[in-house]
OpenMM code with the backbone's topology and positions (N, CA, C; nanometers):
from openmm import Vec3, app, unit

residues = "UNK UNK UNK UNK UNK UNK UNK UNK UNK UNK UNK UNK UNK UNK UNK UNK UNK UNK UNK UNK UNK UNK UNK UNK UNK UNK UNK UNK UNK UNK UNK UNK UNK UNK UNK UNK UNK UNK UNK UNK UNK UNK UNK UNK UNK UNK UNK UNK UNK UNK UNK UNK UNK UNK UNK UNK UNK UNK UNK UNK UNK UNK UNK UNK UNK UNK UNK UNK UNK UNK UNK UNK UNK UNK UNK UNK UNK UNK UNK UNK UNK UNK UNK UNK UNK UNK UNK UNK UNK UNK UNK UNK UNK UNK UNK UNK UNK UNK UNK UNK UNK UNK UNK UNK UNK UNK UNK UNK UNK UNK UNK UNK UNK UNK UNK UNK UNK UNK UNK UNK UNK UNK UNK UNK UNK UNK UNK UNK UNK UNK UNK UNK UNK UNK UNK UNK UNK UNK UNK UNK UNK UNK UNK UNK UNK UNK UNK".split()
positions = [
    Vec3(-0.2353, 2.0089, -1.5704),
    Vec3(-0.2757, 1.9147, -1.4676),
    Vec3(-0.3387, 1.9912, -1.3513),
    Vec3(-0.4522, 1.9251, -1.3505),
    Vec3(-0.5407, 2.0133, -1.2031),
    Vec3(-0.4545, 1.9547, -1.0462),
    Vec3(-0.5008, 1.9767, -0.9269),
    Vec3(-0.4526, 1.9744, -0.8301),
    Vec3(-0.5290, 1.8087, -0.8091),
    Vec3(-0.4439, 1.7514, -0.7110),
    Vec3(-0.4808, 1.5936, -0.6910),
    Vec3(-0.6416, 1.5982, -0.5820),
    Vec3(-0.7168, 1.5280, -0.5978),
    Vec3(-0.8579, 1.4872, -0.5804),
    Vec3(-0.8137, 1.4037, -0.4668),
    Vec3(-0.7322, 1.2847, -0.5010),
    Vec3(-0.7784, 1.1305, -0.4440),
    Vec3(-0.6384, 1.0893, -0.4271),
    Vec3(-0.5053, 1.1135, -0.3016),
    Vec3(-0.4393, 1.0502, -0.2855),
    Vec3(-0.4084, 0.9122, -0.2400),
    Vec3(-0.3278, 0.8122, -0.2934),
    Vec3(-0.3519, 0.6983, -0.2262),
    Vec3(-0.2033, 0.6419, -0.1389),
    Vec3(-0.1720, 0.6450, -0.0650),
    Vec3(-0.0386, 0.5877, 0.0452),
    Vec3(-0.0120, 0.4124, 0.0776),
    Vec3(0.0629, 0.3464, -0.0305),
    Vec3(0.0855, 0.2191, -0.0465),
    Vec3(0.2112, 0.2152, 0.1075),
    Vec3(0.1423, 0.1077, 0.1640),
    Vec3(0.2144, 0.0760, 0.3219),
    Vec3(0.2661, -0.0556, 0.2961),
    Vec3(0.3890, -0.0685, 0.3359),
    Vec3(0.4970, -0.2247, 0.3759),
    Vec3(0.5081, -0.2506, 0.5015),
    Vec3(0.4792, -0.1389, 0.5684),
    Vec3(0.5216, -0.1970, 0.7242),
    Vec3(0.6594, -0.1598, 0.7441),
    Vec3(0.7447, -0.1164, 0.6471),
    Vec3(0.9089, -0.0802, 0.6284),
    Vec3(0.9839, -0.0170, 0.7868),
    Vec3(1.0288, -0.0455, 0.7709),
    Vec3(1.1048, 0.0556, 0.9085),
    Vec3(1.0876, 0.2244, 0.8794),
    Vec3(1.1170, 0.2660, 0.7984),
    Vec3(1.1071, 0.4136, 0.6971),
    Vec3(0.9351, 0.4351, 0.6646),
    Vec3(0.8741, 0.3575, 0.6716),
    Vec3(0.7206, 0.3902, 0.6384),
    Vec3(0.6911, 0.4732, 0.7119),
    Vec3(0.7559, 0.5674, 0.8285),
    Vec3(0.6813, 0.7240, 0.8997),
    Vec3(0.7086, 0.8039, 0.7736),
    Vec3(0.8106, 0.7812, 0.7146),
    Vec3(0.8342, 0.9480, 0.6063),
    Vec3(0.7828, 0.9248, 0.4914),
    Vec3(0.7201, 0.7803, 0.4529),
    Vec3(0.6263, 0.8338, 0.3396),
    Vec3(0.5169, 0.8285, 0.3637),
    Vec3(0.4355, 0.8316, 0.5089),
    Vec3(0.3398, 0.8570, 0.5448),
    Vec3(0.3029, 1.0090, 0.5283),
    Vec3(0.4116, 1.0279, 0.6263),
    Vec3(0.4060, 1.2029, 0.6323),
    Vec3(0.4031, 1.2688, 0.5313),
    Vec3(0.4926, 1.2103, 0.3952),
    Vec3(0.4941, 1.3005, 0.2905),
    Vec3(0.3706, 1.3006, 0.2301),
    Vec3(0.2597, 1.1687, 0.2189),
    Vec3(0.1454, 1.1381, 0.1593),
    Vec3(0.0847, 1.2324, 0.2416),
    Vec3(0.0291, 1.2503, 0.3661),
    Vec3(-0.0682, 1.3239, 0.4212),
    Vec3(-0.0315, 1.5040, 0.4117),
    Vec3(0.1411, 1.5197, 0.4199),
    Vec3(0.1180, 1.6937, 0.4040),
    Vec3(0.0757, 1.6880, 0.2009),
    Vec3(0.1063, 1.5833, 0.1607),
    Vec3(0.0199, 1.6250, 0.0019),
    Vec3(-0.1115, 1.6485, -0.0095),
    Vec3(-0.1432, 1.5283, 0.0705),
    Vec3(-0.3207, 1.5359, 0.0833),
    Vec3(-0.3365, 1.6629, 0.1498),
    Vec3(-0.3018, 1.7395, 0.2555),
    Vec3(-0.3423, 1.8531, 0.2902),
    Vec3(-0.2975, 1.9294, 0.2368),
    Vec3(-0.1571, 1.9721, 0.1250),
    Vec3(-0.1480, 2.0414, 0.0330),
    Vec3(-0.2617, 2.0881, -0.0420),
    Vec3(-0.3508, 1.9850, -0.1240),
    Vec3(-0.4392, 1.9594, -0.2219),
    Vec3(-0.5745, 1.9676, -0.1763),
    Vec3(-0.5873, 1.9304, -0.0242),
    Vec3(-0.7215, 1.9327, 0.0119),
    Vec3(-0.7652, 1.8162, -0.0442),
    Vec3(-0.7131, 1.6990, -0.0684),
    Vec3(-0.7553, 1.6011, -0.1323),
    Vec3(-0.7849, 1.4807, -0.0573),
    Vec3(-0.8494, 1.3604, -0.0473),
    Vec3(-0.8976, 1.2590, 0.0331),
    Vec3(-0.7627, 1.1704, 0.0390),
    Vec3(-0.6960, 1.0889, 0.1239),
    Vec3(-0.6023, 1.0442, 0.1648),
    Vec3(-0.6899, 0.9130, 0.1933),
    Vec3(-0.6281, 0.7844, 0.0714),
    Vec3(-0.6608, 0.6444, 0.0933),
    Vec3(-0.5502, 0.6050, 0.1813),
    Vec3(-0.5599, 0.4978, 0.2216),
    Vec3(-0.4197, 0.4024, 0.2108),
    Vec3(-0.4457, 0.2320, 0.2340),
    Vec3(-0.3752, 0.1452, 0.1456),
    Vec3(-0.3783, -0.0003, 0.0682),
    Vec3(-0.2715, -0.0460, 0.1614),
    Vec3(-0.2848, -0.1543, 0.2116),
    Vec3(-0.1815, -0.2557, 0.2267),
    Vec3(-0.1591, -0.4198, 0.1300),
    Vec3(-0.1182, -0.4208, 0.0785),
    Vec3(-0.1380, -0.5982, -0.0252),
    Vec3(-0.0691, -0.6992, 0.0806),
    Vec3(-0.1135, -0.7949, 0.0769),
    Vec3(-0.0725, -0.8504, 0.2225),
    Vec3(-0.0643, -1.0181, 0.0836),
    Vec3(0.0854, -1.0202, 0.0671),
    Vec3(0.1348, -1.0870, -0.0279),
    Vec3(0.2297, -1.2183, 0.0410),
    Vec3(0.2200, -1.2462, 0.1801),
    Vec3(0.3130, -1.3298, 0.2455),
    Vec3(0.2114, -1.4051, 0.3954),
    Vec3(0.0862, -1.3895, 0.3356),
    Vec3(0.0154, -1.4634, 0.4394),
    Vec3(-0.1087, -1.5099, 0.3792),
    Vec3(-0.1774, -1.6812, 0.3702),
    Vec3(-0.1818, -1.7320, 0.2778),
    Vec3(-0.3778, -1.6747, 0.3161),
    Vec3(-0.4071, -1.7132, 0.1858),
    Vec3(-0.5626, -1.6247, 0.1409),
    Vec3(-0.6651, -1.7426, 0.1721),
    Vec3(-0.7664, -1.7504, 0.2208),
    Vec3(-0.8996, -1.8588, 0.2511),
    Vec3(-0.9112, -1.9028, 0.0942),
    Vec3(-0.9280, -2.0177, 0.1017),
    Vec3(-0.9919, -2.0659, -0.0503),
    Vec3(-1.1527, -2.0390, -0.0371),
    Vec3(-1.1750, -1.9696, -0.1171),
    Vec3(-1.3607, -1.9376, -0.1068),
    Vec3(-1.3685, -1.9887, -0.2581),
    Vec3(-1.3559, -2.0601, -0.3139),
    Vec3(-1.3323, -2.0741, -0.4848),
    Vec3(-1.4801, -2.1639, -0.5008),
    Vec3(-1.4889, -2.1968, -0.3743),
    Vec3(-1.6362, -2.3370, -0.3289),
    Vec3(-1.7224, -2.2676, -0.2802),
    Vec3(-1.6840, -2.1692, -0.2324),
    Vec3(-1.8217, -2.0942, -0.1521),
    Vec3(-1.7575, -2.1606, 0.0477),
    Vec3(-1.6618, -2.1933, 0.0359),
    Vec3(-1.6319, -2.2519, 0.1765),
    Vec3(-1.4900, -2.1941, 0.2090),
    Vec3(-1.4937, -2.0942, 0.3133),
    Vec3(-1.3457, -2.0761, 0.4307),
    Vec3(-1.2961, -2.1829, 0.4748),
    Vec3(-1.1658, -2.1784, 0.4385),
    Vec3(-1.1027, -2.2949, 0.5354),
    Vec3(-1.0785, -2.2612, 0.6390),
    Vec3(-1.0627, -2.2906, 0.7812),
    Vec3(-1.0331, -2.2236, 0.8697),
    Vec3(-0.9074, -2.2531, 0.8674),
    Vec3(-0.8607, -2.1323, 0.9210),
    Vec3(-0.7399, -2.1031, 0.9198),
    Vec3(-0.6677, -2.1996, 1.0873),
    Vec3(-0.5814, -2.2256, 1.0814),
    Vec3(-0.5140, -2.3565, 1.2244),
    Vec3(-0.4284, -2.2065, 1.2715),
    Vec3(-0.4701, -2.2397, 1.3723),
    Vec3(-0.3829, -2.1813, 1.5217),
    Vec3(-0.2335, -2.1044, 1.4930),
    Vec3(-0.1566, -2.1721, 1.4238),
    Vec3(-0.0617, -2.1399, 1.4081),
    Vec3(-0.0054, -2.1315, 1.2638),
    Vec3(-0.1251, -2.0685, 1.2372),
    Vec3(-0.1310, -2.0443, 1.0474),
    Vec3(-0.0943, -1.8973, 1.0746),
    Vec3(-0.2022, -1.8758, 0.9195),
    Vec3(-0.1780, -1.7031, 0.9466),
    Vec3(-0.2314, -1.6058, 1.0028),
    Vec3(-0.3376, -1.6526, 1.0679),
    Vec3(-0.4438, -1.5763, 1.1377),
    Vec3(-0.4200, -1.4777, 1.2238),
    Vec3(-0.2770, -1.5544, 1.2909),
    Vec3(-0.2156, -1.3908, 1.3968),
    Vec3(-0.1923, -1.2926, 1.3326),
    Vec3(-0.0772, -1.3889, 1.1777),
    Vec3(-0.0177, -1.2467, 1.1222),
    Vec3(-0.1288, -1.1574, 1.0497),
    Vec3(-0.2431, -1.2023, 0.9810),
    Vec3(-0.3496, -1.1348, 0.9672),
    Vec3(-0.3972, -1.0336, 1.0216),
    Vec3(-0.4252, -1.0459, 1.1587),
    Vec3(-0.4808, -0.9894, 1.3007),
    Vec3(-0.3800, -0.8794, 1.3335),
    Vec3(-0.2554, -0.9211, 1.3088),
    Vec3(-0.1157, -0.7912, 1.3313),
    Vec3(-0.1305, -0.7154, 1.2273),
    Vec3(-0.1304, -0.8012, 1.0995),
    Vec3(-0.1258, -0.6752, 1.0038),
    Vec3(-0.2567, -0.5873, 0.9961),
    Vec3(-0.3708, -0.5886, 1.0371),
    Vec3(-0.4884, -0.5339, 1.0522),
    Vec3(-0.4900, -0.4391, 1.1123),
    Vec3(-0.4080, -0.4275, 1.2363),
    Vec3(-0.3610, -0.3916, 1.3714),
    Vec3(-0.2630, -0.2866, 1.3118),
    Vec3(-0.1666, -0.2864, 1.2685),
    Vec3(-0.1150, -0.1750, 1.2330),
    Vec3(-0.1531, -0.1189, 1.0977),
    Vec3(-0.2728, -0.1435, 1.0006),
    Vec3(-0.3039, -0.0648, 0.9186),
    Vec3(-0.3838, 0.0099, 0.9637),
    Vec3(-0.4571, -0.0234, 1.1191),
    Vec3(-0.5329, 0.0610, 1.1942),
    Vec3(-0.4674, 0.1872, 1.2363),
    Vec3(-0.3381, 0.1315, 1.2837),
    Vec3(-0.2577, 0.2451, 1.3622),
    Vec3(-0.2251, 0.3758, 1.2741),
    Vec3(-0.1655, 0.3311, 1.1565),
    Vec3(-0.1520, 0.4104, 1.0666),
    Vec3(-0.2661, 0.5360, 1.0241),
    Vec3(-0.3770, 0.4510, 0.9892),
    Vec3(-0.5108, 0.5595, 0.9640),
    Vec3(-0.5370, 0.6185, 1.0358),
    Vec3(-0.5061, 0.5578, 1.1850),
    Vec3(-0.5567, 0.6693, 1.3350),
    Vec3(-0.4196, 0.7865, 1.2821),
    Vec3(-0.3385, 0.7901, 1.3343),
    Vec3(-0.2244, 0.8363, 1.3273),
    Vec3(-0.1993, 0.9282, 1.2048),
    Vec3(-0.2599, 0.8641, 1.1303),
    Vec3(-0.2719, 1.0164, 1.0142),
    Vec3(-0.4247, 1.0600, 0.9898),
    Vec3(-0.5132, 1.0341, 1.0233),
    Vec3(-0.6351, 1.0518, 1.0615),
    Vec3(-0.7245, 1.0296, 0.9314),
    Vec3(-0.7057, 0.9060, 0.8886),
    Vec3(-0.7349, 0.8496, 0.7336),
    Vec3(-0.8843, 0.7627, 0.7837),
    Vec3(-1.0178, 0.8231, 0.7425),
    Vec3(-1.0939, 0.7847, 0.7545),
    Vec3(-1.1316, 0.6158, 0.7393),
    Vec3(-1.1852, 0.5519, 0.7969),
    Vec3(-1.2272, 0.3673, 0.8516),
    Vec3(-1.2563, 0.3081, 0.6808),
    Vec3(-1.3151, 0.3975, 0.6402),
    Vec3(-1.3719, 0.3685, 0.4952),
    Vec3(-1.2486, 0.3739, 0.3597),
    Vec3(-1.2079, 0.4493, 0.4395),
    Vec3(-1.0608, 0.4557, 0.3289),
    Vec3(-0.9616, 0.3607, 0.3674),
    Vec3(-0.9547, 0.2894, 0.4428),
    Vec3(-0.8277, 0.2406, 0.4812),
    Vec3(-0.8310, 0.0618, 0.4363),
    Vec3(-0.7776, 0.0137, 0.3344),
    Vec3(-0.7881, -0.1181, 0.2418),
    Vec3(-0.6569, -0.1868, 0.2761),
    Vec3(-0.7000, -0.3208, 0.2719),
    Vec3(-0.6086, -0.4165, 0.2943),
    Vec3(-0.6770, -0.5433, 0.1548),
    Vec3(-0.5773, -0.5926, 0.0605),
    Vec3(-0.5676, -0.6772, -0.0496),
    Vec3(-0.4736, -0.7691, -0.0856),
    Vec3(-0.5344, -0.8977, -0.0707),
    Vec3(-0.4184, -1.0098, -0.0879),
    Vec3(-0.3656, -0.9780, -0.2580),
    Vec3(-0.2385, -1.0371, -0.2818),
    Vec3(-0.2071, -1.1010, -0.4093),
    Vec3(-0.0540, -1.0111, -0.4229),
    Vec3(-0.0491, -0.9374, -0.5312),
    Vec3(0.1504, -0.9294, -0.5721),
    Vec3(0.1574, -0.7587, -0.5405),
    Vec3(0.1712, -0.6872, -0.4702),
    Vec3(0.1725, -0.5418, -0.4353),
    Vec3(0.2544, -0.4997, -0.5552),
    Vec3(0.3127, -0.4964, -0.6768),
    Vec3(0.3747, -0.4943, -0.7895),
    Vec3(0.1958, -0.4591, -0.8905),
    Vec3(0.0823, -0.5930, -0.8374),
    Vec3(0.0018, -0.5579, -0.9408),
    Vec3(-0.0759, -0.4955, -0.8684),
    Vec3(-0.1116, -0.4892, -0.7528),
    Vec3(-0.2268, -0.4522, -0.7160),
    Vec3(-0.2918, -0.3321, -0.6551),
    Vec3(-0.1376, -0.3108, -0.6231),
    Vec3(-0.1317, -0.1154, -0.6279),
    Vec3(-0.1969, -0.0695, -0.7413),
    Vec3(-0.1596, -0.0827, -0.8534),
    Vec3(-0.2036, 0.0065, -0.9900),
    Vec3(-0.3298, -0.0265, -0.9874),
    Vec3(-0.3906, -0.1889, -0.9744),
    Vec3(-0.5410, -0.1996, -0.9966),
    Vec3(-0.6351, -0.1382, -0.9262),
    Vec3(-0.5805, -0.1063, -0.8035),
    Vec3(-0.6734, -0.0619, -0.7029),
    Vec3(-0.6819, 0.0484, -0.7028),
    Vec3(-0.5485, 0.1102, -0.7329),
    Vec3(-0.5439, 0.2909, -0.7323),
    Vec3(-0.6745, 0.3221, -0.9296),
    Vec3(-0.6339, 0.2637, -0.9719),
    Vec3(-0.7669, 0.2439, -1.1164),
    Vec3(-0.8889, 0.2580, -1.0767),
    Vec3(-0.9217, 0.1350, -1.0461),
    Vec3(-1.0580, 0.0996, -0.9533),
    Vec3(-1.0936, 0.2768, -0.8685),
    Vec3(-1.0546, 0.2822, -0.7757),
    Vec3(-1.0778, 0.3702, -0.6721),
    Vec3(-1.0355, 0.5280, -0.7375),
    Vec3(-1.0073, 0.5496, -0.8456),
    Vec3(-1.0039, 0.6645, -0.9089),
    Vec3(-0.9109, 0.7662, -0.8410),
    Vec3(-0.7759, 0.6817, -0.8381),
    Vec3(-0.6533, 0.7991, -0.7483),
    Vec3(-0.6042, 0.8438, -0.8437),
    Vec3(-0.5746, 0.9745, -0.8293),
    Vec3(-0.5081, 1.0436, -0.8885),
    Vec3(-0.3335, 1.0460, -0.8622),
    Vec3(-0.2694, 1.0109, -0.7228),
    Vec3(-0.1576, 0.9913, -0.7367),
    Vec3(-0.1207, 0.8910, -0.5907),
    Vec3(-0.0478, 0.7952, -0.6427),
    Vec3(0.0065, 0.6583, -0.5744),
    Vec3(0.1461, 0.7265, -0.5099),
    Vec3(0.1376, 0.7223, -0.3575),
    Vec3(0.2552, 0.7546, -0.3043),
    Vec3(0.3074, 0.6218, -0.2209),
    Vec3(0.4150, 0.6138, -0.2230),
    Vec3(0.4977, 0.4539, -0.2351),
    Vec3(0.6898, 0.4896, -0.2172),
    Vec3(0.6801, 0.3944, -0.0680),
    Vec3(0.8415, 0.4017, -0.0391),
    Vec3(0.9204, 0.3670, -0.1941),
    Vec3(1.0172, 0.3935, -0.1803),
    Vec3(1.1155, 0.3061, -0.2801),
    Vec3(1.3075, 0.3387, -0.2381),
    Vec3(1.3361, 0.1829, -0.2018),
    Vec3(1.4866, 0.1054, -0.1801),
    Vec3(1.5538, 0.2055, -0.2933),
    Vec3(1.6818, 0.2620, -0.3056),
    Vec3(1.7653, 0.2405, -0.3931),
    Vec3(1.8103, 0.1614, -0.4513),
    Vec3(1.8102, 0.0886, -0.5541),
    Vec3(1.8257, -0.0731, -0.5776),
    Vec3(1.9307, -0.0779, -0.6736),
    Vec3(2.0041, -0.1589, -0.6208),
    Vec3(2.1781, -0.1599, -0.6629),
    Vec3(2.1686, -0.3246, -0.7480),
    Vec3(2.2382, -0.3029, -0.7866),
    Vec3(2.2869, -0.4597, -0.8517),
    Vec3(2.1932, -0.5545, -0.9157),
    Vec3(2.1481, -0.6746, -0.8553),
    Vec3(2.0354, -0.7624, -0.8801),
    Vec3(1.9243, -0.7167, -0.8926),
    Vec3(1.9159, -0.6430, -0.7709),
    Vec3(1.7413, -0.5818, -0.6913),
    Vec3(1.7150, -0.5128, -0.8149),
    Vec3(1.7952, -0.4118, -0.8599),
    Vec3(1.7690, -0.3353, -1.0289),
    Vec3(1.7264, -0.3648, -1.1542),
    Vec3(1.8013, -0.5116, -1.1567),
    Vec3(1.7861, -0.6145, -1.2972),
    Vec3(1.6331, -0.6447, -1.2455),
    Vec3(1.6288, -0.6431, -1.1168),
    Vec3(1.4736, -0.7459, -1.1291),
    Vec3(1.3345, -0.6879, -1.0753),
    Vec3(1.3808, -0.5300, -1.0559),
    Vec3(1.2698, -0.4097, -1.0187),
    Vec3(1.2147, -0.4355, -0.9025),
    Vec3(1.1231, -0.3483, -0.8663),
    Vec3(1.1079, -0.3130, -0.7154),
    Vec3(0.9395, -0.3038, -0.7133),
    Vec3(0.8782, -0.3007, -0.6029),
    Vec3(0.7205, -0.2849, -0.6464),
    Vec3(0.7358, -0.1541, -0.6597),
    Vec3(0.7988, 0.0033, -0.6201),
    Vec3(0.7988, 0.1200, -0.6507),
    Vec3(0.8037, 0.1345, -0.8255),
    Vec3(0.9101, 0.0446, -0.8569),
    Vec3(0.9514, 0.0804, -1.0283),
    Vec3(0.8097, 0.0260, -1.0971),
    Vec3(0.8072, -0.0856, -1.0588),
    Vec3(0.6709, -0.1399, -1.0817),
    Vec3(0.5421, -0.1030, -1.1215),
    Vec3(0.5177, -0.0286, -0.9726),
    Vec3(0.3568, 0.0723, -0.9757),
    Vec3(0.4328, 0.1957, -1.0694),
    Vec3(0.5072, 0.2500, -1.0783),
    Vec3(0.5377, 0.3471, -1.1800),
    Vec3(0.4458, 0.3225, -1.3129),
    Vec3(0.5183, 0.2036, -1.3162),
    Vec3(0.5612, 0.1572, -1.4813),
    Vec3(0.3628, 0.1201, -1.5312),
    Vec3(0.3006, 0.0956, -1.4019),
    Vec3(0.1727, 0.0221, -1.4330),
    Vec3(0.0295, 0.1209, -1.4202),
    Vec3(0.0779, 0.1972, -1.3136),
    Vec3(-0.0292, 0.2962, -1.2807),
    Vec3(-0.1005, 0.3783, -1.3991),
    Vec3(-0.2136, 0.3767, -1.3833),
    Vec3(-0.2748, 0.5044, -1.4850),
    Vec3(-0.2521, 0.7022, -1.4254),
    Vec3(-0.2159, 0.6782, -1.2849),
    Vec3(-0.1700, 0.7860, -1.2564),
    Vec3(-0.0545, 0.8286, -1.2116),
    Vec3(0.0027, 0.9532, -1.1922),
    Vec3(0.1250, 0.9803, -1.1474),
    Vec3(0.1353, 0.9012, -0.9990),
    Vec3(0.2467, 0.8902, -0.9725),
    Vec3(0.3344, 0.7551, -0.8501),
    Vec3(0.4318, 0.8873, -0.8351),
    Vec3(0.4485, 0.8970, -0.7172),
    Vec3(0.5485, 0.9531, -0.6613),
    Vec3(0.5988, 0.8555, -0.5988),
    Vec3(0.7618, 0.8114, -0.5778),
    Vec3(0.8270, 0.7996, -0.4856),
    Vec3(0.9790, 0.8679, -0.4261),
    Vec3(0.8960, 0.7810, -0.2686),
    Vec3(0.9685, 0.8728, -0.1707),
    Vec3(1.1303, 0.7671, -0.1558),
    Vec3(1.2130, 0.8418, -0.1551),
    Vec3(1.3623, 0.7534, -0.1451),
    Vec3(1.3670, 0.7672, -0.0392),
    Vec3(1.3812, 0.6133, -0.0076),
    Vec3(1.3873, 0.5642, 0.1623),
    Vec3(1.5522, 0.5253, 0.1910),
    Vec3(1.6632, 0.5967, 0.3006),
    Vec3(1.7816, 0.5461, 0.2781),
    Vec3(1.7851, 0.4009, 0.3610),
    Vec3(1.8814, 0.3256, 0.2865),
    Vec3(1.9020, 0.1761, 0.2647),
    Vec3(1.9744, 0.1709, 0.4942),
    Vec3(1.9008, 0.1057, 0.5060),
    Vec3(1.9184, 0.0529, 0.6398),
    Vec3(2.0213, 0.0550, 0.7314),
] * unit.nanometer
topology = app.Topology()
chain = topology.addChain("A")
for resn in residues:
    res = topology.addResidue(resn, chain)
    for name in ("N", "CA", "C"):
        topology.addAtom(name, app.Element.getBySymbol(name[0]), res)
């Protein structure tokens, strides 16, 4: 295995998301390699364009939380100094869309918090076990301790 090209840093917003930031960017500067980073924004509802027509979004829809989450995927890229062009935000299930995108965009390795998951959370997997299980490339995850 050659040295990684194209890291990519899957963000939740987690409370713990500084230490798998950090660990993604000293890799990327390990490797000398380009540092993406994806947010899937899976809890704030998507424009129907299916017509060729935006709905507008009402006042007290999702448009703030949109505008927030935008807002700190900014912060993040400043803060680790992840170029404007690299830095992606994608509606739909962060379970699928990590792997598709890290495909698409030709990453070589998906870095991604992951819960210890006890009991239920285990039987019914995690988006970390997830992008493992789906990715075409190696997934590292970082064990985040439980709250």
């Amino acid at each position: 295995m050659g040295a990684y090209q194209h890291i990519l840093l899957a963000v939740d917003y987690s409370e713990h998301g500084d230490l798998v930031a950090r660990r993604a960017k000293d890799l990327a500067e390990k490797y000398q390699a380009k540092l993406s980073i994806v947010h899937v924004l899976d809890n704030i509802p998507m424009p129907d364009t299916g017509y060729g027509a935006v709905i507008p979004l009402a006042e007290d829809s999702g448009y703030e939380l949109l505008e927030a989450e935008k807002v700190r995927l900014m912060q993040i890229g400043d803060q680790l100094g992840v170029a404007l062009a690299n830095r992606w935000m994608i509606w739909g299930a962060p379970k699928q869309e990590i792997a598709r995108f890290a495909e698409r965009e030709s990453i070589d390795l998906i870095v991604v918090g992951s819960h210890g998951r006890h009991g239920l959370s285990l039987l019914l997997g995690s988006t970390a076990n997830s992008v493992l299980h789906h990715a075409g490339c190696d997934v590292m995850a970082i064990r985040l301790l439980n709250g």
